[in-house]
VEXKOLGU-920837 format. One record per residue (C-alpha): residue number from 1; x, y, z. Coordinates in steps of 0.02 Angstrom, whole numbers, plus 50000, padded with zeros to 5 digits. Example, Ala and Ser with C-alpha at 12.3 -4.5 7.8 and 13.67 -1.06 7.14 Angstrom:
BEGIN
[1, [50615, 49775, 50390]]
[2, [50684, 49947, 50357]]
This chain:
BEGIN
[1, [51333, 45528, 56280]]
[2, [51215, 45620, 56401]]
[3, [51119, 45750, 56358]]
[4, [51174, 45868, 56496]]
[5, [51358, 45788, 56445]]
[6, [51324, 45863, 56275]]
[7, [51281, 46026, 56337]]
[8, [51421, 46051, 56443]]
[9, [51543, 45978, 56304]]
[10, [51449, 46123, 56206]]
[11, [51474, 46259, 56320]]
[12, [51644, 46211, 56369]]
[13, [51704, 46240, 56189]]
[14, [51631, 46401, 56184]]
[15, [51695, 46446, 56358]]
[16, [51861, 46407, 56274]]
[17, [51837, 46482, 56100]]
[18, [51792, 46652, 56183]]
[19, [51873, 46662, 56339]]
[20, [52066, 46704, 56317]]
[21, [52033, 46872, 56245]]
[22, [52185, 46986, 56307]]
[23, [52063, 47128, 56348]]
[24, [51938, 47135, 56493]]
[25, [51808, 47021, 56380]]
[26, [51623, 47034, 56415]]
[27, [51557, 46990, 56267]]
[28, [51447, 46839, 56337]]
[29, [51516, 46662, 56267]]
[30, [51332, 46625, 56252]]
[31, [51276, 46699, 56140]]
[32, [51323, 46589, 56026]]
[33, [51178, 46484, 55979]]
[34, [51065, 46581, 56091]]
[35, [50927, 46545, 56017]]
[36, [50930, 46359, 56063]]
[37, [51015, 46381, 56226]]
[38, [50937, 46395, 56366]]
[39, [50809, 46295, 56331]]
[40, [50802, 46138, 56463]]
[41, [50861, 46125, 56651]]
[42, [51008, 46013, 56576]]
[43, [51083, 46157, 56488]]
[44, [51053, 46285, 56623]]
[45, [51149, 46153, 56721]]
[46, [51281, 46141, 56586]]
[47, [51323, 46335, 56609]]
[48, [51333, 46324, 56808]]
[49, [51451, 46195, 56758]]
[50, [51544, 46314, 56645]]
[51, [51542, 46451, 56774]]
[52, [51651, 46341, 56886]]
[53, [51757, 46284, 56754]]
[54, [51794, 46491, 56722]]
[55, [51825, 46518, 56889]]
[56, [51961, 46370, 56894]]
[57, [52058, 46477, 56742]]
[58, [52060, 46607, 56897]]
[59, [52165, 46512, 57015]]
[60, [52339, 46574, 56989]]
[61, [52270, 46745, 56968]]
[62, [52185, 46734, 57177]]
[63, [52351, 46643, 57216]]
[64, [52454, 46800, 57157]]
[65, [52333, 46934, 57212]]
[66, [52313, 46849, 57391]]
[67, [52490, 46795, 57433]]
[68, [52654, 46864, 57314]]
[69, [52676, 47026, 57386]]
[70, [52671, 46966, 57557]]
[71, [52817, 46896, 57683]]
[72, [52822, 46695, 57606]]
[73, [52898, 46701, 57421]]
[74, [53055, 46781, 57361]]
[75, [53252, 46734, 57348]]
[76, [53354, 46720, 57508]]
[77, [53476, 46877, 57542]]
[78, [53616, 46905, 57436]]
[79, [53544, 46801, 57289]]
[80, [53433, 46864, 57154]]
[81, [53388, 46697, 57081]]
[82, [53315, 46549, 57163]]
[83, [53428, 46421, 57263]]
[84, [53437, 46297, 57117]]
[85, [53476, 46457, 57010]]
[86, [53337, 46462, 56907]]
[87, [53289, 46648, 56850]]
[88, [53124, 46719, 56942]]
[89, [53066, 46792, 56771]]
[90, [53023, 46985, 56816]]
[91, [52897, 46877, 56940]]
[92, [53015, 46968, 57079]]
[93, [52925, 47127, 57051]]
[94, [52785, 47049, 57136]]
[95, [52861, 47035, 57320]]
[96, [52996, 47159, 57296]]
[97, [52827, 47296, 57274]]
[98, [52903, 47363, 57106]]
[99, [52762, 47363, 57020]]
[100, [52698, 47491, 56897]]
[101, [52594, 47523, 56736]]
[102, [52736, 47382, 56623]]
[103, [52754, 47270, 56747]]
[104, [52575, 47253, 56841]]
[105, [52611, 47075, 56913]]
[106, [52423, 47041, 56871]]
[107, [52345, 47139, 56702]]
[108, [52175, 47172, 56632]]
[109, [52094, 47161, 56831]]
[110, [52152, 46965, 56834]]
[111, [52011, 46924, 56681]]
[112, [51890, 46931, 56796]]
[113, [51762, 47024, 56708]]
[114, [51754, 46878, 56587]]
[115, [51673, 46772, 56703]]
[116, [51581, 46936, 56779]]
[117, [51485, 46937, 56618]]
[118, [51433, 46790, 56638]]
[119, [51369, 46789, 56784]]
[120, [51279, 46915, 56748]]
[121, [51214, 46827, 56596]]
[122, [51148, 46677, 56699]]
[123, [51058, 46799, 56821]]
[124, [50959, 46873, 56672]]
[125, [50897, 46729, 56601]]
[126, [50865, 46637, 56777]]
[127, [50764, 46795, 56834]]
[128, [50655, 46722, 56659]]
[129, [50666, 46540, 56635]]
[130, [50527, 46419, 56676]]
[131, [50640, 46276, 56618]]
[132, [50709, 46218, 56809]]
[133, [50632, 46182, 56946]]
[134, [50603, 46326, 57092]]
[135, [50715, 46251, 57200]]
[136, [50869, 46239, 57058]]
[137, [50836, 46417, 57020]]
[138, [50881, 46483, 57213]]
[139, [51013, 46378, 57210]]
[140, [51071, 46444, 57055]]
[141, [51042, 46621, 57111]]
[142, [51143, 46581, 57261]]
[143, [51286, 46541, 57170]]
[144, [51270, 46663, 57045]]
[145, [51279, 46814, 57170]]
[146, [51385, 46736, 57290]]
[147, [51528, 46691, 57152]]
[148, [51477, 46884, 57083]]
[149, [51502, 46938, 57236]]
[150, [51685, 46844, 57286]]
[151, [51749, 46908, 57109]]
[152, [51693, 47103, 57150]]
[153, [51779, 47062, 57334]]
[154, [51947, 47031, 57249]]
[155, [51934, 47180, 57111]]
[156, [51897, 47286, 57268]]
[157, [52034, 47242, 57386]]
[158, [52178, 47244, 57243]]
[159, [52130, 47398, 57146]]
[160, [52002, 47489, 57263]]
[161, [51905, 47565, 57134]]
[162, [51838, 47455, 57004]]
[163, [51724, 47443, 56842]]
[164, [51533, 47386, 56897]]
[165, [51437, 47297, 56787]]
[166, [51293, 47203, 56811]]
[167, [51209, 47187, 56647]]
[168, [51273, 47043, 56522]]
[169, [51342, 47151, 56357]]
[170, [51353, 47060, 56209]]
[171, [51401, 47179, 56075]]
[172, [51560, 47257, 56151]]
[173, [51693, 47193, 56308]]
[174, [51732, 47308, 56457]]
[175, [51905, 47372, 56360]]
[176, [51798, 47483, 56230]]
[177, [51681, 47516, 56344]]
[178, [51732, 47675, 56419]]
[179, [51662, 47670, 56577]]
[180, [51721, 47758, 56717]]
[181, [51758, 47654, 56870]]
[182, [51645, 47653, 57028]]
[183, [51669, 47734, 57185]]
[184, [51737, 47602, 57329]]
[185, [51595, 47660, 57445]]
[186, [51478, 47572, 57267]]
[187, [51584, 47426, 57265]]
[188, [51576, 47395, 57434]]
[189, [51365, 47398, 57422]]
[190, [51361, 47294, 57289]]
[191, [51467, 47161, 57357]]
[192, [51346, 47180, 57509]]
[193, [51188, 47181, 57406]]
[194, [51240, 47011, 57318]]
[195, [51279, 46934, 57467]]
[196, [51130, 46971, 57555]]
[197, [51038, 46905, 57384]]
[198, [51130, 46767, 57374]]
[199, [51104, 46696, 57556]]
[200, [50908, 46728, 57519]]
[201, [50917, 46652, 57369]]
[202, [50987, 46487, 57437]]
[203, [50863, 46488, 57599]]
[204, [50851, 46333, 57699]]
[205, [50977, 46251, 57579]]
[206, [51156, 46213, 57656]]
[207, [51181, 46072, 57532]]
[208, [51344, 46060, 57441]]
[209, [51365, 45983, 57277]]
[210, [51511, 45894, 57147]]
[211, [51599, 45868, 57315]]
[212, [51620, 46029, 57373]]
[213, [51668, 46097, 57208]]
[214, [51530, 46214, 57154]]
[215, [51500, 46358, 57268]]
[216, [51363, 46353, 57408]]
[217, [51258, 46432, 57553]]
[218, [51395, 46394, 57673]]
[219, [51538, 46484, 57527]]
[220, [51427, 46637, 57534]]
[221, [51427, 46642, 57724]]
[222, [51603, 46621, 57726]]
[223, [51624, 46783, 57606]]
[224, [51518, 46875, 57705]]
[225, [51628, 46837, 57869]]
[226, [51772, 46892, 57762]]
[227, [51694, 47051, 57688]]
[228, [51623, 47119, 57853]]
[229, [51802, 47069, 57947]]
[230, [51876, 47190, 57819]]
[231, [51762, 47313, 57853]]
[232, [51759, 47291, 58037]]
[233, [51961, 47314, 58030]]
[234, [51917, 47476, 57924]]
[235, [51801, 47581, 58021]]
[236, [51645, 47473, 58037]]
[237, [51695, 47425, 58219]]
[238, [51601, 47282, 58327]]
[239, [51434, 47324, 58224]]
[240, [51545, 47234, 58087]]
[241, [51634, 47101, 58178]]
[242, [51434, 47041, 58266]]
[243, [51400, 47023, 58082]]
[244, [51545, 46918, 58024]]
[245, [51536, 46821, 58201]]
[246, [51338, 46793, 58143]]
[247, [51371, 46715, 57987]]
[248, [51502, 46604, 58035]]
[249, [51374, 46534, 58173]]
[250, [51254, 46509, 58043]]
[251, [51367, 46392, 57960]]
[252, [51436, 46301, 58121]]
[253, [51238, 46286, 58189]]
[254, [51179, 46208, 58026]]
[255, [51306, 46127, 57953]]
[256, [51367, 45992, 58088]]
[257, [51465, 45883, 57995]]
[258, [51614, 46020, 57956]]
[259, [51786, 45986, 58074]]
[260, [51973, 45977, 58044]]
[261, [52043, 45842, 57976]]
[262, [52126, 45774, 58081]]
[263, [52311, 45752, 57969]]
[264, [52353, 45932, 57918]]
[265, [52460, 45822, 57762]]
[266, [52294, 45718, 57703]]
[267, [52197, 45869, 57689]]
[268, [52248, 45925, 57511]]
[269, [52281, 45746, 57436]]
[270, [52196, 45717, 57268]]
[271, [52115, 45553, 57360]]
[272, [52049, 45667, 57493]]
[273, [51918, 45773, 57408]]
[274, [51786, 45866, 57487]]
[275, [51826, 45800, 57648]]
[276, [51753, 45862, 57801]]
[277, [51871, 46018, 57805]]
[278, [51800, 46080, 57632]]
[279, [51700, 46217, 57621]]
[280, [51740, 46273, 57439]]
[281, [51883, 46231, 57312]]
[282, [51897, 46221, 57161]]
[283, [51910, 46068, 57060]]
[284, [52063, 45996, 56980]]
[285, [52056, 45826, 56901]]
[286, [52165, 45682, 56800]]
[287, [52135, 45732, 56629]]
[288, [52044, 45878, 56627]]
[289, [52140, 46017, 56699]]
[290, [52290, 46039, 56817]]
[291, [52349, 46171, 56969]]
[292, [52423, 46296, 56888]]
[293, [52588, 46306, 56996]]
[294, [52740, 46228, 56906]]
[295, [52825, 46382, 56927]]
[296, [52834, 46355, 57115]]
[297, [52927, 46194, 57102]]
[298, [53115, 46150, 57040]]
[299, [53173, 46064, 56889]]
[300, [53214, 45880, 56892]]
[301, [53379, 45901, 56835]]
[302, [53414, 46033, 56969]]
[303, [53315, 45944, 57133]]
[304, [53429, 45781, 57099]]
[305, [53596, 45898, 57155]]
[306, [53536, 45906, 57346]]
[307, [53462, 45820, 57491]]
[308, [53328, 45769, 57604]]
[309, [53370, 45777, 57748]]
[310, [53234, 45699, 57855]]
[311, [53237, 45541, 57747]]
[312, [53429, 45562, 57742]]
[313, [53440, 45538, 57534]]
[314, [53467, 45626, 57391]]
[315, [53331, 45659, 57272]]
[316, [53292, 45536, 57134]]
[317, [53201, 45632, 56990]]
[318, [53110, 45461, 56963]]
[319, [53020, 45470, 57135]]
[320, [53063, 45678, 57148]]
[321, [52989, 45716, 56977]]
[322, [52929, 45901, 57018]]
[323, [52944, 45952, 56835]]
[324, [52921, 46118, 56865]]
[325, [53021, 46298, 56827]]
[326, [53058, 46403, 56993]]
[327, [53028, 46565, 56943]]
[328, [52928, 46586, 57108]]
[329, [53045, 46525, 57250]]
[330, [53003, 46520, 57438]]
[331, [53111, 46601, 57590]]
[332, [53198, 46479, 57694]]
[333, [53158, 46621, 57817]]
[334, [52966, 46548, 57773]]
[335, [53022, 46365, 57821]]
[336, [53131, 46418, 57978]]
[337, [52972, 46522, 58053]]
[338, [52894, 46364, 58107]]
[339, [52923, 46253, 58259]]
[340, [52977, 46080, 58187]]
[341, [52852, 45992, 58303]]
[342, [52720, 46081, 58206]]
[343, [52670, 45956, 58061]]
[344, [52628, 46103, 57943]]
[345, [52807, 46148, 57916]]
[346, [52845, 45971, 57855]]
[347, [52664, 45953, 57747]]
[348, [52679, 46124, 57666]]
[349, [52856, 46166, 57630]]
[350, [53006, 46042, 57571]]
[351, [53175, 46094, 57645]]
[352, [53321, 46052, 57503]]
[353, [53507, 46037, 57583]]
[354, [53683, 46031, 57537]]
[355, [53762, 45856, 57611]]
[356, [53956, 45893, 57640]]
[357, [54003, 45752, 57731]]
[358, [53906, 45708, 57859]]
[359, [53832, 45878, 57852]]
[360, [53670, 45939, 57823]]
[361, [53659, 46144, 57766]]
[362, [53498, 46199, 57692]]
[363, [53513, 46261, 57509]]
[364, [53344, 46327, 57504]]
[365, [53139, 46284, 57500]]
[366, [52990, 46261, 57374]]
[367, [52807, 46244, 57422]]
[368, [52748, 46068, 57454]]
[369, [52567, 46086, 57480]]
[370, [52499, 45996, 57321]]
[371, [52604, 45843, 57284]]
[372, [52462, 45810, 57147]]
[373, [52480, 45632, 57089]]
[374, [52595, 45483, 56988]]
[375, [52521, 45456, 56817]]
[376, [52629, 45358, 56682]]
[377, [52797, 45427, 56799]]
[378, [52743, 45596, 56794]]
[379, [52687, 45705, 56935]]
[380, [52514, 45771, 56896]]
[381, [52474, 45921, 56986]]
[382, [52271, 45866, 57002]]
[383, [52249, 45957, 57181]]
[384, [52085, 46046, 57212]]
[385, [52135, 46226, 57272]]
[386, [52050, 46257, 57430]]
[387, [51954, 46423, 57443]]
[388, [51866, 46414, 57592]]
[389, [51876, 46285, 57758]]
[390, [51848, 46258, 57899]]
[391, [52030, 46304, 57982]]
[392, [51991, 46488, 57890]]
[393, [51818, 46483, 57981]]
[394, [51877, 46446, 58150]]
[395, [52025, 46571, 58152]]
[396, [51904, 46726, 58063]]
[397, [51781, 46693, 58219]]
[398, [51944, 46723, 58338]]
[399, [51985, 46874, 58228]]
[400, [51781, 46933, 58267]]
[401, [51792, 46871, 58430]]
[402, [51957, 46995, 58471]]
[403, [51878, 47120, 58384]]
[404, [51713, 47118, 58508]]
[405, [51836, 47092, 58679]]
[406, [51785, 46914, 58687]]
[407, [51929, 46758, 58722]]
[408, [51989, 46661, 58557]]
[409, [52077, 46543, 58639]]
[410, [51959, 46396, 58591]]
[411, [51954, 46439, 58393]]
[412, [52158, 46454, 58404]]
[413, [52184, 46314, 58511]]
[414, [52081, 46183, 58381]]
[415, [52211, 46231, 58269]]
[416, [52366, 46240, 58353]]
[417, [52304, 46049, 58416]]
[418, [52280, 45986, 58254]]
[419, [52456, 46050, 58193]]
[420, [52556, 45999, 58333]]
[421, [52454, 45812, 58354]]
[422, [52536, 45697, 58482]]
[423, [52678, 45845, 58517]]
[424, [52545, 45968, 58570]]
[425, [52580, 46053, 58731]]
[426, [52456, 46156, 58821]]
[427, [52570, 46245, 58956]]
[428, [52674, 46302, 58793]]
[429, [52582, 46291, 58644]]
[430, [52407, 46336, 58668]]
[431, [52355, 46529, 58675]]
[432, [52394, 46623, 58758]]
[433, [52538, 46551, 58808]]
[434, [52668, 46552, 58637]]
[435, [52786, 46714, 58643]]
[436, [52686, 46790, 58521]]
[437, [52519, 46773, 58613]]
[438, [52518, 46935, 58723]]
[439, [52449, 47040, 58559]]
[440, [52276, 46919, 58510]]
[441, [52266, 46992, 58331]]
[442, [52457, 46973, 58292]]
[443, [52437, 46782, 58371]]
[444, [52271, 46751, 58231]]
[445, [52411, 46833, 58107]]
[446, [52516, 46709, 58137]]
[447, [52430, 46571, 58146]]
[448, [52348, 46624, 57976]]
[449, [52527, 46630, 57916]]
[450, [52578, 46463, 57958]]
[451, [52402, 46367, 57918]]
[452, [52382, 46443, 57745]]
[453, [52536, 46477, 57638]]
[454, [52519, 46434, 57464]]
[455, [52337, 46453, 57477]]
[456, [52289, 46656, 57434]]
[457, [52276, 46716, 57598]]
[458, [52425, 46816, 57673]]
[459, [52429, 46966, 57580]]
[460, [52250, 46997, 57619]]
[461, [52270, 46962, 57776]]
[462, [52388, 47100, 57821]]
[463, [52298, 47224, 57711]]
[464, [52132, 47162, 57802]]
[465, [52218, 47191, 57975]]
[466, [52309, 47363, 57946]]
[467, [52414, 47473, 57836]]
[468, [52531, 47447, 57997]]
[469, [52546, 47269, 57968]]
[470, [52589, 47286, 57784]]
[471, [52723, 47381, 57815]]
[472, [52808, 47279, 57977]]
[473, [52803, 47131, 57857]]
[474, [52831, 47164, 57694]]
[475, [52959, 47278, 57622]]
[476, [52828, 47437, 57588]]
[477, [52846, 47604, 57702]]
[478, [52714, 47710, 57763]]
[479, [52795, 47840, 57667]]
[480, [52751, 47721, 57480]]
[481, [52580, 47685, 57576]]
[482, [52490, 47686, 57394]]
[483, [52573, 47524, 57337]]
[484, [52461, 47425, 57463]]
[485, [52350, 47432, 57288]]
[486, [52393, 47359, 57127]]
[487, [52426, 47468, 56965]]
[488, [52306, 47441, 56818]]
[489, [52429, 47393, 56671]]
[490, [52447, 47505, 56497]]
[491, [52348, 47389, 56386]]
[492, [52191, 47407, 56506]]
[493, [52234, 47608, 56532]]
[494, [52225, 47637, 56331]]
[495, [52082, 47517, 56293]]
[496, [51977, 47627, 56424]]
[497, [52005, 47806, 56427]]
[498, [51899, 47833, 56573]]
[499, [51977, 47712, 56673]]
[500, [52104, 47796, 56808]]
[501, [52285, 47729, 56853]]
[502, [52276, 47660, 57091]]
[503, [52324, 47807, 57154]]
[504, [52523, 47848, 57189]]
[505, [52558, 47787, 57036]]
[506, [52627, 47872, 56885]]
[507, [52475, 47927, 56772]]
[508, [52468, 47864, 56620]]
């Protein structure tokens, strides 16, 4: 075995020794044999590694946070269950917006402070070492901020006001701490301030490394588009949107090689990693750890009771082996929203039908997106979860381009191509032509909605765009405007005394 194979083997079984604490843990995993760590580039390499093995554990967390309380998951009208009638299990709460302080839909602020820490950790010793090489180090420091950075992006945008920490603790976690949280204006600035650290810490180096699947210059540049379209949308005006527009240049000027793929379908296969669509995902793999998603897919002994309709059988649990639990279903209102020449619908959603006859009747929908793969007769759910690509950079530089009166037709038009293909119609299909096209910003909306489900982005997107938009597509009012936050839960309330309950909420 390789040294820097033994290192990570090390730090992985610390990672997972100390990291499932059911408080907001900062108690740095490393510290445990500190005083041999950190000794040689391989193990400084070893906890980068670790860092993006952390930030997989996250997955489901960004998932729930960026898309269940939005217009895509939920049981069809007059049904409280999902269409195969498996229970949603008090997951409901979620896109209902009936949260509160017992039933947070994400507690303790996701876990992110866990991997916070560590972060923080690694920028303490790099600011130090003398053990890798000058170059290593900025790229290091890249990812270090960035990934700080993206973490203190999604604290902010759920719960506003959040904890800061920037120092690695190693004799108490963030629960006992009893630290009041920062203001959003600090929050804001030091999502900014790593950013800005990060980019200059990377410099001339747009490389990307494991395939895609550790965080890079061209990640960081993709936050920053993100973060400054939120502000822009917020107050910060075309001063904001140049900025975004600027950074998403950057990446399209030096990095030449990023395009669409041109099969929406191929893009998230498990034999399609780090293609040229990839900007960031994180890594799942045969073996070594899975999506974490079954509860967005049927049962086998439920799926075999309908039909597919396109292939005109019924499901075989030997070939349809979801194997999951669907506590999370999906709206056939999701599936019918699309135009059936648009190849998205058929790639991201699987339509489920009752045959009477020679009839077909749709019995309801599940998510599609990650097929994962066959291993032994059982489906392995081994997709990398995309964070960032290149459909997400062309369709934020319409949203800047809107935003500073200039035309997005070329940006929306790349997409709407590739999802159409061979049915793609300009004198119908490309903007501004669709019904929806006479409003630019709710056309990018759309098209957000139908590129991205299942991948963290919706919920964002129409708190990004407006309060207004929240509350034409979801089932909020202006008059329960506070719920556009998420409640902290009890256990984090009573292990912080100084911590404060989103606002609207019921104290505690």
């Amino acid at each position: 075995m390789s040294k820097i194979l033994q290192s990570a083997c090390a730090l992985l079984l610390w990672l997972t020794l100390g990291g499932c604490s059911k408080q907001l843990d900062l108690a740095p995993i490393s510290s445990v044999g500190e005083g041999n760590f950190w000794q040689t580039s391989d193990q400084v390499e070893a906890f980068v590694s670790g860092l993006h093995a952390r930030f997989r554990t996250h997955v489901q967390r960004f998932l729930f946070l960026g898309e269940l309380r939005a217009d895509i998951h939920g049981t069809d009208p007059g049904t409280s269950s999902s269409f195969t009638g498996e229970s949603t299990a008090g997951n409901e709460r979620m896109w209902n917006n009936t949260l509160g302080l017992d039933a947070p839909g994400v507690a303790g602020y996701g876990g992110f402070y866990s991997n916070i820490n560590q972060l923080n950790l690694l920028i303490s010793k790099l600011e130090t070492s003398t053990v890798v090489t000058p170059a290593n180090k900025g790229h290091y420091l890249g990812i270090a901020h960035g990934m700080r950075a993206f973490y203190y992006f999604q604290l902010h945008m759920a719960w506003g006001k959040v904890i800061v920490q920037t120092q690695p603790t190693q004799e108490f976690d963030i629960a006992n701490l009893s630290k009041a949280p920062a203001s959003e204006a600090d929050v804001m600035k030091l999502i900014k301030d790593d950013i800005e650290i990060s980019l200059r810490s990377f410099g001339t180096d747009y490389s990307f490394r494991q395939t895609k699947g550790f965080w890079s210059k061209a990640a960081t540049l993709m936050l920053k588009a993100n973060v400054f379209l939120w502000t822009a949308q917020k107050g910060g005006g075309t001063a904001d949107a140049t900025t975004a527009k600027a950074a998403l240049t950057d990446i399209l000027t030096n990095i030449p090689s990023l395009s669409l793929q041109s099969n929406f379908g191929n893009l998230f296969a498990t034999t399609n990693r780090g293609n040229s669509e990839v900007i960031f995902a994180s890594r799942h793999l045969l073996n070594e750890s899975t999506l974490p998603i079954l509860n967005h897919y049927p049962q086998n002994a439920f799926i075999i009771n309908y039909h597919d309709s396109v292939g005109k059988r019924k499901f075989d649990a030997a070939i349809d082996n979801w194997g999951g639990t669907l506590f999370i279903p999906m709206r056939a209102a999701t599936f019918r929203r699309f135009n059936d020449r648009d190849s998205r619908k058929w790639a991201s959603i699987q339509p489920c039908y009752r045959l009477t006859g020679t009839t077909y009747s749709l019995a309801g929908v599940f998510s599609s997106k990650y097929k994962g793969e066959q291993a032994a007769g059982v489906r392995t759910y081994t997709n990398d979860y995309i964070i960032y690509r290149h459909a997400d950079l062309l369709l934020m530089m319409a949203e800047a381009k809107v935003l500073l009166g200039e035309n997005p037709a070329a940006e929306i038009n790349a997409v709407r191509q590739r999802a159409y293909g061979t049915a793609y119609n300009a004198a119908t299909d490309a903007f501004p032509n669709q019904p929806g096209d006479a409003n630019a910003k709710d056309a990018i909306l759309e098209e957000r909605y139908l590129e991205f489900i299942m991948e963290g982005k919706r919920w964002l997107d129409l708190r990004r765009f407006g309060d207004s938009y929240v509350f034409k597509f979801t089932n909020i009012t202006a008059a329960e405007a506070y719920k556009v936050l998420w409640p902290v839960d009890r256990n984090t309330l009573t292990n912080n005394k100084l911590l404060e309950q989103s606002p609207g909420y019921p104290k505690f």
